[in-house]
N, C-alpha and C positions, 0 to 999 in steps of 0.2 A: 737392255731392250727386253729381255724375257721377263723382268719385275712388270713393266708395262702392259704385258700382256698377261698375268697374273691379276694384275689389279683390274683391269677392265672385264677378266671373267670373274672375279668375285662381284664387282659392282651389277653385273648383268643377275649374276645368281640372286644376291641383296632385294635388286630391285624387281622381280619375280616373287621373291618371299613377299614384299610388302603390297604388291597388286594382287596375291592369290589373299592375303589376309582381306585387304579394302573389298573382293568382289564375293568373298565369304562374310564379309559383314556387312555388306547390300544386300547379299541375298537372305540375310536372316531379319532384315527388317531394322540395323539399328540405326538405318537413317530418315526414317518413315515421318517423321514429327518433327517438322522442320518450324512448325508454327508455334507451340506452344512455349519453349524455351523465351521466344523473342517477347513475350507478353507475362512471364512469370513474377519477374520482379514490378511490374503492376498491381497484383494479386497481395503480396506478400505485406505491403504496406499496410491493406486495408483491415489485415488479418490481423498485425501487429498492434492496429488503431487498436479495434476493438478491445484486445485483451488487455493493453493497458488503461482503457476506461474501466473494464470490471476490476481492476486490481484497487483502483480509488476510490 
């Protein structure tokens, strides 16, 4: 019975560590651009056109 209660205070510890991490990296901004990822491989196409017309 004490392992059980071991494991449930490590998971509590665990999962502390990874909510101070997630509101440490909210608060620095690295979720800020949520739009631009979703439209990037759009971009990337028209860039690749082009360089391989100059290459020909």
């Amino acid at each position: 019975m004490g392992v059980i209660y071991l494991l449930i205070g490590v998971s509590i510890v665990i999962a502390i560590i990874f909510l101070s991490f997630f509101l440490w990296a909210s608060k620095n901004g690295q979720f800020d651009d949520d739009y631009t990822p979703s439209v990037r491989i759009l971009f990337d196409d028209e860039t690749n056109l082009e360089n391989n017309l100059k290459n020909k």
